[in-house]
PyMOL Python script that loads the backbone (N, CA, C, O; Angstrom):
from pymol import cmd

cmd.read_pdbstr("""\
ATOM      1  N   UNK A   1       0.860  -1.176   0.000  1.00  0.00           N
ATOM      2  CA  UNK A   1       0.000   0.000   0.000  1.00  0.00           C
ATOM      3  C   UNK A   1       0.900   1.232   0.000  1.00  0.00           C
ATOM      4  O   UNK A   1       1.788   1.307   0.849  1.00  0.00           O
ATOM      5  N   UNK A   2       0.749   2.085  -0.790  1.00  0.00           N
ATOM      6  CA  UNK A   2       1.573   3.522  -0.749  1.00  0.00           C
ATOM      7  C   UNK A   2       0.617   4.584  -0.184  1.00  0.00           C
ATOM      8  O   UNK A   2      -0.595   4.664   0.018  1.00  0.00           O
ATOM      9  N   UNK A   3       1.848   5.474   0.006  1.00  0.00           N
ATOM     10  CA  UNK A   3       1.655   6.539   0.972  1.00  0.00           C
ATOM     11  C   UNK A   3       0.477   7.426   0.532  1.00  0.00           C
ATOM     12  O   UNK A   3      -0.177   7.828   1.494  1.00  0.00           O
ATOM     13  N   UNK A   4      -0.020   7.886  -0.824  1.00  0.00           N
ATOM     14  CA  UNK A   4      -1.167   8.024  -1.368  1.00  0.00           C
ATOM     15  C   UNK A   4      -1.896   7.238  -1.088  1.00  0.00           C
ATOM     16  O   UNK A   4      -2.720   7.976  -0.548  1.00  0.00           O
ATOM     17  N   UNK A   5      -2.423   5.994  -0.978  1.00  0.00           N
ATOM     18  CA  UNK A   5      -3.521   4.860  -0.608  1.00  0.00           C
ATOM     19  C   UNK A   5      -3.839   5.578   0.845  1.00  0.00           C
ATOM     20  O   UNK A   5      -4.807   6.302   1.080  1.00  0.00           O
ATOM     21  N   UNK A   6      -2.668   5.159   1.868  1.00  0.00           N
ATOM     22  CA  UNK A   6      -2.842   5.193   3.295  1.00  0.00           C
ATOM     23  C   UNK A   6      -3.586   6.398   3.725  1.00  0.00           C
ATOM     24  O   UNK A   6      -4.423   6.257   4.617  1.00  0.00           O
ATOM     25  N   UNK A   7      -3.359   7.721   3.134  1.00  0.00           N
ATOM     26  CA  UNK A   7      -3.445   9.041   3.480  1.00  0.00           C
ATOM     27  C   UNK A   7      -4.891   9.617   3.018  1.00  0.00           C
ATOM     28  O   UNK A   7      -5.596  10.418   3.632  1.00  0.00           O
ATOM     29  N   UNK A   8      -5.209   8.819   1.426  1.00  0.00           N
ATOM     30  CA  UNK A   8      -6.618   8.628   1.060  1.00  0.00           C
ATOM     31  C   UNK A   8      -8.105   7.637   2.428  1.00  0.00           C
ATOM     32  O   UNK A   8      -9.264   7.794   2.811  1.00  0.00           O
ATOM     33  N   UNK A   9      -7.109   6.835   2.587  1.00  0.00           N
ATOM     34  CA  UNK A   9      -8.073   6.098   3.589  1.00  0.00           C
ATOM     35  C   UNK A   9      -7.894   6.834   5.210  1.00  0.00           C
ATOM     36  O   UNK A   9      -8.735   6.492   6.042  1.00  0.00           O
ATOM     37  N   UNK A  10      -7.087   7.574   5.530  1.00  0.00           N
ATOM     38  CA  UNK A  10      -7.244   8.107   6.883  1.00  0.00           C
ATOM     39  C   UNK A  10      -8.258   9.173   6.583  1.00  0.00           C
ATOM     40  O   UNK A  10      -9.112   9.350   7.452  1.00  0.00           O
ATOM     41  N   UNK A  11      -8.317   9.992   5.388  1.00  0.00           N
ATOM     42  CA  UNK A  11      -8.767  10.937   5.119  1.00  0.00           C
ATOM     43  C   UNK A  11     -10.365  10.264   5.344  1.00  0.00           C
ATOM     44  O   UNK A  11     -10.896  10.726   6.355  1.00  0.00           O
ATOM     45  N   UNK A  12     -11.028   9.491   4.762  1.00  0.00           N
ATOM     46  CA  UNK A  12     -12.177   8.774   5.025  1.00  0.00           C
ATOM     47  C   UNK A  12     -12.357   8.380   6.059  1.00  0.00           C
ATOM     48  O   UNK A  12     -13.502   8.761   6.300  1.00  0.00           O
ATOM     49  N   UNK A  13     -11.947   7.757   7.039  1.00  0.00           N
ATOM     50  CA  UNK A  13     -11.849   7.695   8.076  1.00  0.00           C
ATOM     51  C   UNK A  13     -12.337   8.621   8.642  1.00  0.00           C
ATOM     52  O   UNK A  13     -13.554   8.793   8.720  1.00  0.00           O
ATOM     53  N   UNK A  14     -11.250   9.567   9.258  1.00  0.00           N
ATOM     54  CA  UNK A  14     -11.456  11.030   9.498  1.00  0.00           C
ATOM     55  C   UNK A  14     -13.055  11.681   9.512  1.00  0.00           C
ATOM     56  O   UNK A  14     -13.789  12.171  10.370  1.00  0.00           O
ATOM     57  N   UNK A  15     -13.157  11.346   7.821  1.00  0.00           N
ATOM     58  CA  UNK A  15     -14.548  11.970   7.473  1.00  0.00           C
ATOM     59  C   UNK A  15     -15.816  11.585   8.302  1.00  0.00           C
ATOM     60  O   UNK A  15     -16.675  12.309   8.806  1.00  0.00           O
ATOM     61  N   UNK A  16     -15.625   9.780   8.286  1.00  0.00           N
ATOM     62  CA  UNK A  16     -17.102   9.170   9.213  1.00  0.00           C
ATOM     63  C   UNK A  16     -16.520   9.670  10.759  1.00  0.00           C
ATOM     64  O   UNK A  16     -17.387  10.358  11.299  1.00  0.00           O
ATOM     65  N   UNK A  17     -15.327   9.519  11.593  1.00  0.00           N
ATOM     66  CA  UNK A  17     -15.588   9.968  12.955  1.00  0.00           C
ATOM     67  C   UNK A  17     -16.358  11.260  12.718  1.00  0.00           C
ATOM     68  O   UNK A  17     -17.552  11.321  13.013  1.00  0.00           O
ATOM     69  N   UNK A  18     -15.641  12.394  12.142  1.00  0.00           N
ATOM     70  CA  UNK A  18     -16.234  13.574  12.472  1.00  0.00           C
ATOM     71  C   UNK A  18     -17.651  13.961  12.381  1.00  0.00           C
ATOM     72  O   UNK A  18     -18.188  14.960  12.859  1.00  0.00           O
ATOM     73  N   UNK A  19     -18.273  12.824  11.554  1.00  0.00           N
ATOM     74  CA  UNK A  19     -19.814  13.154  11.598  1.00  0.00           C
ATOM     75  C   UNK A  19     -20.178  12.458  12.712  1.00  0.00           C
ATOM     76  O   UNK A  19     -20.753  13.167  13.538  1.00  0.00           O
ATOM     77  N   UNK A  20     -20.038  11.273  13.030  1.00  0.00           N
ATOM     78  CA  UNK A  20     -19.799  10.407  14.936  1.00  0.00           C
ATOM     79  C   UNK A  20     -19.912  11.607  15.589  1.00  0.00           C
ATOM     80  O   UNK A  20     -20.947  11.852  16.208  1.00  0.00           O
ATOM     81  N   UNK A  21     -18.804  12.572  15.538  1.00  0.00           N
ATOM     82  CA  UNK A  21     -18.580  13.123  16.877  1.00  0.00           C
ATOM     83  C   UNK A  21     -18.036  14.960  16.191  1.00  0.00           C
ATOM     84  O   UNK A  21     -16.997  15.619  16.156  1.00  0.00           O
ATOM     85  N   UNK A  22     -19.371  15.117  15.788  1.00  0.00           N
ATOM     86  CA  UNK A  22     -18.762  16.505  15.228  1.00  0.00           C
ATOM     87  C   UNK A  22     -18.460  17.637  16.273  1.00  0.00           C
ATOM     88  O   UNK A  22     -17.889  18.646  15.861  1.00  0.00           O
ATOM     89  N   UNK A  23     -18.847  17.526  17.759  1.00  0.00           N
ATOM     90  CA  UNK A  23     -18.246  18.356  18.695  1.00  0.00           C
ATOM     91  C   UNK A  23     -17.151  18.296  19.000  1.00  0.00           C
ATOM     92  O   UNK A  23     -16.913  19.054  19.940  1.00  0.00           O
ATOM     93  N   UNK A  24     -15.871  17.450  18.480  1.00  0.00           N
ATOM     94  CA  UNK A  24     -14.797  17.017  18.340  1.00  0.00           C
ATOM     95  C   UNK A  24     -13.945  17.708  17.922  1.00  0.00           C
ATOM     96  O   UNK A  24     -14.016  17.282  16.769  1.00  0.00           O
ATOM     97  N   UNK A  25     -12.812  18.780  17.852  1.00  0.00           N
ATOM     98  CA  UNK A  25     -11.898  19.400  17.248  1.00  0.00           C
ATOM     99  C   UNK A  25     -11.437  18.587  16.311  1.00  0.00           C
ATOM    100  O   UNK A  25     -11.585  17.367  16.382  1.00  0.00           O
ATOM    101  N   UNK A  26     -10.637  19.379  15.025  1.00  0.00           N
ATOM    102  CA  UNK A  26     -10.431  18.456  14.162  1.00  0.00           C
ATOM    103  C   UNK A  26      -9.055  17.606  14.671  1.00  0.00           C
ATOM    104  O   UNK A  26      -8.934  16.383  14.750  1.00  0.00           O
ATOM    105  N   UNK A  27      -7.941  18.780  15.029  1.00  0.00           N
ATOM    106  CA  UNK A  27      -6.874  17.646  15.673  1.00  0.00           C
ATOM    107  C   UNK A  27      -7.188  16.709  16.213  1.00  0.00           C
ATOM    108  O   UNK A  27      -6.722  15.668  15.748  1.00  0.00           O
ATOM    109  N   UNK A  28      -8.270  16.573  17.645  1.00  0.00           N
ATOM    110  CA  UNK A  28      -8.622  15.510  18.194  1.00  0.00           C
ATOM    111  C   UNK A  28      -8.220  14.354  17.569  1.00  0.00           C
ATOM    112  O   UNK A  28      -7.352  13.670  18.111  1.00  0.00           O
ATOM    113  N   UNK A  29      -8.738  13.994  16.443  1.00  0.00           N
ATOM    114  CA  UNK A  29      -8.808  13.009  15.789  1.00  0.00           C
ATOM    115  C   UNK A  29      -7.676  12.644  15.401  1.00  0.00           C
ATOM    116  O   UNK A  29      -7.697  11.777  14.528  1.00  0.00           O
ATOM    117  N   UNK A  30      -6.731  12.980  15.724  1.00  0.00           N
ATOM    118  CA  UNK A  30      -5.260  12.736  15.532  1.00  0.00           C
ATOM    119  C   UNK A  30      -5.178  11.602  16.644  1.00  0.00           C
ATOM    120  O   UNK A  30      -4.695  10.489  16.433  1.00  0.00           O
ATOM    121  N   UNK A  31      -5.646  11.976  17.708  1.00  0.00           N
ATOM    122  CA  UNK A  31      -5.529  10.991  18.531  1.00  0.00           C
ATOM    123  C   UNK A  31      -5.536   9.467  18.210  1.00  0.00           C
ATOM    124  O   UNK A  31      -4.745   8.635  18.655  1.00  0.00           O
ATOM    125  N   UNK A  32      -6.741   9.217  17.217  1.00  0.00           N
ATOM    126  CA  UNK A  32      -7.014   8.136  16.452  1.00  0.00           C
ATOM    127  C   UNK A  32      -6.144   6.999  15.714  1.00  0.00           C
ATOM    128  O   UNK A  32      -5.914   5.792  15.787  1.00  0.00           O
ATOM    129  N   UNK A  33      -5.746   8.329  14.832  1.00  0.00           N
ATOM    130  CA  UNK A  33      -4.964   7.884  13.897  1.00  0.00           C
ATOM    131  C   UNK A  33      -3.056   7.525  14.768  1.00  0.00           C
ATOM    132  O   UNK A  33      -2.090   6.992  14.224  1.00  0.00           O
ATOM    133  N   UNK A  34      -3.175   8.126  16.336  1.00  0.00           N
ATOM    134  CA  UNK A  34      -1.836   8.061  16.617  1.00  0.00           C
ATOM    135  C   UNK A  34      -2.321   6.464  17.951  1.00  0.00           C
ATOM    136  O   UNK A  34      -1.728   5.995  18.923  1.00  0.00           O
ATOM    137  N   UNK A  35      -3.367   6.200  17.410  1.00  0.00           N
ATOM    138  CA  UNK A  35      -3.845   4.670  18.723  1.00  0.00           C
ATOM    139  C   UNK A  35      -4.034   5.398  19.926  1.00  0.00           C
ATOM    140  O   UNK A  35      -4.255   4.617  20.851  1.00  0.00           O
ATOM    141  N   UNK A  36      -4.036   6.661  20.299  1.00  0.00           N
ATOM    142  CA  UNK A  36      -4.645   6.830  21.917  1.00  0.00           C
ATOM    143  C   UNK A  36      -5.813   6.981  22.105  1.00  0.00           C
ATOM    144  O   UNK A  36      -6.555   7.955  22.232  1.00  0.00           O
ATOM    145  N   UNK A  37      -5.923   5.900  22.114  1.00  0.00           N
ATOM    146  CA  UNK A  37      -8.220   5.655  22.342  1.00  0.00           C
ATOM    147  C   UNK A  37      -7.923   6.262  23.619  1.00  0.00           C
ATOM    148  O   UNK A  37      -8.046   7.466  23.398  1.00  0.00           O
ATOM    149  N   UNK A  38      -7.606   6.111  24.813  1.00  0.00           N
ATOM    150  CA  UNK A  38      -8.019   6.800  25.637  1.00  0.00           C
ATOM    151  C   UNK A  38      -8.085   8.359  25.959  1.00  0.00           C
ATOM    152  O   UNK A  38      -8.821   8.928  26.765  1.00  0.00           O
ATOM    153  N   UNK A  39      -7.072   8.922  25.074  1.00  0.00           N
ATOM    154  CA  UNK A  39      -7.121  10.177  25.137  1.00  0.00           C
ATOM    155  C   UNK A  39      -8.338  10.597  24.529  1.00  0.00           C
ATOM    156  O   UNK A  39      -9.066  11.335  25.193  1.00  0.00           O
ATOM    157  N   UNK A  40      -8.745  10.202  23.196  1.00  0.00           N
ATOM    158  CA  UNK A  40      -9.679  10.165  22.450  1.00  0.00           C
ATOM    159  C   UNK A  40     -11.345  10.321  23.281  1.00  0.00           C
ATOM    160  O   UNK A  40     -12.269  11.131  23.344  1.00  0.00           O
ATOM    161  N   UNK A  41     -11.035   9.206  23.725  1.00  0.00           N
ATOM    162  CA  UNK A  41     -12.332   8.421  24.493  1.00  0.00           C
ATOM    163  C   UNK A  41     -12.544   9.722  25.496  1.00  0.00           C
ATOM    164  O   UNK A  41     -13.719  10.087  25.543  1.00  0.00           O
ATOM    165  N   UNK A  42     -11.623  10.485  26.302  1.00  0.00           N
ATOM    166  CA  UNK A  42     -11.587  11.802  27.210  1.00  0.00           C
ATOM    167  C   UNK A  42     -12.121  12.408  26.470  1.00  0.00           C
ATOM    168  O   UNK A  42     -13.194  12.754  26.965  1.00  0.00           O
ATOM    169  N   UNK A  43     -11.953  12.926  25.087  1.00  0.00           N
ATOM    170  CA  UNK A  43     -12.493  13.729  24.397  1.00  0.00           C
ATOM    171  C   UNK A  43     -13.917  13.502  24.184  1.00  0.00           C
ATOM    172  O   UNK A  43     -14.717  14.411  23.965  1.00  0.00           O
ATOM    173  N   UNK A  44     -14.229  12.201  24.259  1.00  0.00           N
ATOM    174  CA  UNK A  44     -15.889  11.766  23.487  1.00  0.00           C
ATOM    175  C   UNK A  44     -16.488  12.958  24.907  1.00  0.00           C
ATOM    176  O   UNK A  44     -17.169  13.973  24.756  1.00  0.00           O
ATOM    177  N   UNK A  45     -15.886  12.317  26.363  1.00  0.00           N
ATOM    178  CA  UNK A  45     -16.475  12.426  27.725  1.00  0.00           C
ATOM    179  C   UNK A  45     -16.821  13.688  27.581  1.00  0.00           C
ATOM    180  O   UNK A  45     -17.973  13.983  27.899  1.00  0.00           O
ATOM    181  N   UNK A  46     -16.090  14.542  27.168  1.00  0.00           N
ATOM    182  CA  UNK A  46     -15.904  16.323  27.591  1.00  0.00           C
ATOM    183  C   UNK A  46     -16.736  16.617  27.013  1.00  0.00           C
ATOM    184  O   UNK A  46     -17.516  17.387  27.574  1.00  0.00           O
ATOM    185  N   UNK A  47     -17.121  16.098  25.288  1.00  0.00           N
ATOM    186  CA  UNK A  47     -17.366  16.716  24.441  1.00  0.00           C
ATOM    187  C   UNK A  47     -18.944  16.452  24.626  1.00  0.00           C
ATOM    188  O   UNK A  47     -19.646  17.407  24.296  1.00  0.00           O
ATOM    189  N   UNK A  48     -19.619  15.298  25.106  1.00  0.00           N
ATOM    190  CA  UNK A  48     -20.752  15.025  25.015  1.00  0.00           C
ATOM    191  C   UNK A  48     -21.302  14.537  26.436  1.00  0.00           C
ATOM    192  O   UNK A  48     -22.415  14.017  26.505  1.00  0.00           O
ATOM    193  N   UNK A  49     -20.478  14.719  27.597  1.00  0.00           N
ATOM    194  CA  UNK A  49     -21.383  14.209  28.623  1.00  0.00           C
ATOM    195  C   UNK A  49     -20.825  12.923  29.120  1.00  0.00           C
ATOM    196  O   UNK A  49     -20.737  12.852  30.346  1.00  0.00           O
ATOM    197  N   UNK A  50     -20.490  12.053  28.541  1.00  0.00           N
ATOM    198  CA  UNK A  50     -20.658  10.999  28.418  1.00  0.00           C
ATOM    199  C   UNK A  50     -19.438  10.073  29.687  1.00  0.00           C
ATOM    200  O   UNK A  50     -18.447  10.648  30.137  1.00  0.00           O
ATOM    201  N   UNK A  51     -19.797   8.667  30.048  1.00  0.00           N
ATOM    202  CA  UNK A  51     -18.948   8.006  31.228  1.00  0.00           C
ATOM    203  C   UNK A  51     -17.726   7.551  30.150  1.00  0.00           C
ATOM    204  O   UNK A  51     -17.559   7.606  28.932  1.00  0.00           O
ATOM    205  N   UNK A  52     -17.166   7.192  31.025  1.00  0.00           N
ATOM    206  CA  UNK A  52     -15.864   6.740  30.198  1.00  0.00           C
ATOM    207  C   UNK A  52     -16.303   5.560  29.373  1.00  0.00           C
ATOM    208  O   UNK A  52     -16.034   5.404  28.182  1.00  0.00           O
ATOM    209  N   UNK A  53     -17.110   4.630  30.238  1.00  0.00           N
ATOM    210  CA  UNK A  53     -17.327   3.088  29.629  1.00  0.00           C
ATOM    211  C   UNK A  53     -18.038   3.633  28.239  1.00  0.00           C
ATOM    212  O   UNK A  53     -17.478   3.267  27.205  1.00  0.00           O
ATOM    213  N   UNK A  54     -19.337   4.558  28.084  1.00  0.00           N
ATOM    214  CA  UNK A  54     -19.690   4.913  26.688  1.00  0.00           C
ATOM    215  C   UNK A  54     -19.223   5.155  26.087  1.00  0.00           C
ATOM    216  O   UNK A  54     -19.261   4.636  24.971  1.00  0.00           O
ATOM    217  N   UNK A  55     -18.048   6.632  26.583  1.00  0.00           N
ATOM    218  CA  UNK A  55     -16.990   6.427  25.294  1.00  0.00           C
ATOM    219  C   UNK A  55     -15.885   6.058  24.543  1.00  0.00           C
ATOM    220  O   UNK A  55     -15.303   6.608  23.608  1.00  0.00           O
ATOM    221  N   UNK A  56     -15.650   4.654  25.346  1.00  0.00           N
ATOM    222  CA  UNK A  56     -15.147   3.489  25.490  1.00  0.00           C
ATOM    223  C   UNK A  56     -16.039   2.712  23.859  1.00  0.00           C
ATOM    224  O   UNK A  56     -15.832   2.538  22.658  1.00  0.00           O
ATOM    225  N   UNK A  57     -17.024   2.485  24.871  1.00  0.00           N
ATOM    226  CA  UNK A  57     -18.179   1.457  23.884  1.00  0.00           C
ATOM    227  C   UNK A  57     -17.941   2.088  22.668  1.00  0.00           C
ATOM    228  O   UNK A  57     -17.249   1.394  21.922  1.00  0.00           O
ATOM    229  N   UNK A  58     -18.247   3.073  22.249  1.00  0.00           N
ATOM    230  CA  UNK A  58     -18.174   3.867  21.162  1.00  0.00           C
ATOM    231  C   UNK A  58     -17.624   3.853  20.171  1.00  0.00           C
ATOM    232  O   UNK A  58     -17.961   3.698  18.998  1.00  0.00           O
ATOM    233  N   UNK A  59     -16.080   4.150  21.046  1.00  0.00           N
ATOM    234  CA  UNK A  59     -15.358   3.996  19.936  1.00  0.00           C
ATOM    235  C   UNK A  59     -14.637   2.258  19.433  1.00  0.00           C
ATOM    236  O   UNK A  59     -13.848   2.037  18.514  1.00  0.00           O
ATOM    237  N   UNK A  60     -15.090   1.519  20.149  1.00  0.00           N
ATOM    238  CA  UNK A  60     -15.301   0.196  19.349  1.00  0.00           C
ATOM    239  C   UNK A  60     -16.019   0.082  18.630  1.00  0.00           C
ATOM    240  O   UNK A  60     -15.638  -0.347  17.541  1.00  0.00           O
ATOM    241  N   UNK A  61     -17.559   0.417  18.832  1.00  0.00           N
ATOM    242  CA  UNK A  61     -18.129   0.059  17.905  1.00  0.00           C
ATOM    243  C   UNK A  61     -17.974   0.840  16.890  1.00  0.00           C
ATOM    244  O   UNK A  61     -18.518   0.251  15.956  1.00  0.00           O
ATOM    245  N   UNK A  62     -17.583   1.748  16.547  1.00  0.00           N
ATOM    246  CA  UNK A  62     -17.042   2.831  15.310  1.00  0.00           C
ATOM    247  C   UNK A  62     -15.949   1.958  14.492  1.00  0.00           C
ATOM    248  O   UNK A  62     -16.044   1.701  13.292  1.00  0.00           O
ATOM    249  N   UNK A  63     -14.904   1.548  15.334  1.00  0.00           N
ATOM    250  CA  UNK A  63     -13.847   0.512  15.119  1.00  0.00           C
ATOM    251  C   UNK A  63     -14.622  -0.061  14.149  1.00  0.00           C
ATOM    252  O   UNK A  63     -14.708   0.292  12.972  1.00  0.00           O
ATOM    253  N   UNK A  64     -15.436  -1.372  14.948  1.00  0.00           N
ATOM    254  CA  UNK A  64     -16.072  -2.387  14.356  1.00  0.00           C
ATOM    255  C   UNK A  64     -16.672  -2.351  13.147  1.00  0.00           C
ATOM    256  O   UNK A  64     -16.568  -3.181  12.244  1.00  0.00           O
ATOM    257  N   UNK A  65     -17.584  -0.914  13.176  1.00  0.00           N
ATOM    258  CA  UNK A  65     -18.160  -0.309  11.810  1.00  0.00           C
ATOM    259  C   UNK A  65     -17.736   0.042  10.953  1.00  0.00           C
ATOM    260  O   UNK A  65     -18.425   0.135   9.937  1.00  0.00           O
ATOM    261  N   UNK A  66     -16.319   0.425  10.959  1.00  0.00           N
ATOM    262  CA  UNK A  66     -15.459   0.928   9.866  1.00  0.00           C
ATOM    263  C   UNK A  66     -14.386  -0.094   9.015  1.00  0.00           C
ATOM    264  O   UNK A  66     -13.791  -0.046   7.938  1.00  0.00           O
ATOM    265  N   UNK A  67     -14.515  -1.160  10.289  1.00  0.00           N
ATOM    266  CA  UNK A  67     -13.364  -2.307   9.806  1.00  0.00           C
ATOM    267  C   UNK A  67     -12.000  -1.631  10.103  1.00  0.00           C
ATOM    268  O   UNK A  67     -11.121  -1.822   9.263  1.00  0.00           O
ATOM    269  N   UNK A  68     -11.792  -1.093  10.864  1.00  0.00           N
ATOM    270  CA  UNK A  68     -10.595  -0.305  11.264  1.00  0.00           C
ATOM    271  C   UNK A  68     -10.237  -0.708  12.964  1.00  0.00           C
ATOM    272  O   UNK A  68     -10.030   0.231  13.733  1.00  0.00           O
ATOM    273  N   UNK A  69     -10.186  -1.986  13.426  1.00  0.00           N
ATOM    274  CA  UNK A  69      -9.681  -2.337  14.846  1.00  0.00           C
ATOM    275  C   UNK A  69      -8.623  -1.692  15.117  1.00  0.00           C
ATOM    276  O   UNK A  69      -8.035  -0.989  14.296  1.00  0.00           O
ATOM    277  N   UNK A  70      -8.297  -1.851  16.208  1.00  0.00           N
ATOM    278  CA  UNK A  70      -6.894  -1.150  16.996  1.00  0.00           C
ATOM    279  C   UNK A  70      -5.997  -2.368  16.417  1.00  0.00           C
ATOM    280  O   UNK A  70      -4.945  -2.058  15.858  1.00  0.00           O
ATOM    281  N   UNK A  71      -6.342  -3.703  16.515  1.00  0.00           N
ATOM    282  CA  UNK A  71      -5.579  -4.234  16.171  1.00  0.00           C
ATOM    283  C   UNK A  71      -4.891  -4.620  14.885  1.00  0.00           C
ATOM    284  O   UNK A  71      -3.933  -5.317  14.549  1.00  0.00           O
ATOM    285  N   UNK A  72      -5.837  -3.831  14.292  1.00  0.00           N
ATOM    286  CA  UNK A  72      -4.896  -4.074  12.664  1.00  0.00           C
ATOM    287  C   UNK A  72      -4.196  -2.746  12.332  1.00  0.00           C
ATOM    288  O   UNK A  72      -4.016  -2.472  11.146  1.00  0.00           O
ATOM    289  N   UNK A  73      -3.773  -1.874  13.326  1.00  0.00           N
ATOM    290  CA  UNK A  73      -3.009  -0.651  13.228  1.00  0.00           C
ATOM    291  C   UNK A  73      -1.329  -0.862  13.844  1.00  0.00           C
ATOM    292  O   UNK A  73      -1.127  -1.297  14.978  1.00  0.00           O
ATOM    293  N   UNK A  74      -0.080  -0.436  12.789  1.00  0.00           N
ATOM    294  CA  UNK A  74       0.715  -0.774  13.675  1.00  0.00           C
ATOM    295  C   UNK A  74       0.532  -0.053  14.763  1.00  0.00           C
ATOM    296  O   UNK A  74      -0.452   0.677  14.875  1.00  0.00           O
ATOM    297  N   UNK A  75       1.526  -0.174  15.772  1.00  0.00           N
ATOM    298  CA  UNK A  75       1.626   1.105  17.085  1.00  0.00           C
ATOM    299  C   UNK A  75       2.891   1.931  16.642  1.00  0.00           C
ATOM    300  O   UNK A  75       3.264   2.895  17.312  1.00  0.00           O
TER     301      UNK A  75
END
""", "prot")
cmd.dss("prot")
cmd.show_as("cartoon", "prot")
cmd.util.cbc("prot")
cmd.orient("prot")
């Protein structure tokens, strides 16, 4: 996969969180793309109310929905 492919698909990516979670700064989402769900997941909390475990849940199931696991990302 080249660096055009990769950068096309974060960009999509990108696109579905931010409609997920459009109270979200756009850096935020860096978080994502750098694997710190938990920093991330702080952000869901602030941004919407929410316990940690929801925005926990969340962002798995976003994972799950996108076909984008933590685990198929290097670290």
């Amino acid at each position: 996969m080249n660096k055009d492919t990769i950068e096309g698909n974060w960009e999509q990516l990108k696109g579905k969180a931010k409609q997920q979670w459009a109270k979200i700064g756009d850096t935020d989402f860096e978080l994502l793309a750098k694997g710190k769900r938990q920093e991330f997941a702080g952000k869901i909390q602030e941004a919407y109310g929410k316990t940690k475990e929801a925005a926990e849940n969340e962002i798995s199931e976003f994972e799950k929905n996108c076909g984008c696991s933590s685990s198929d990302r290097a670290a």
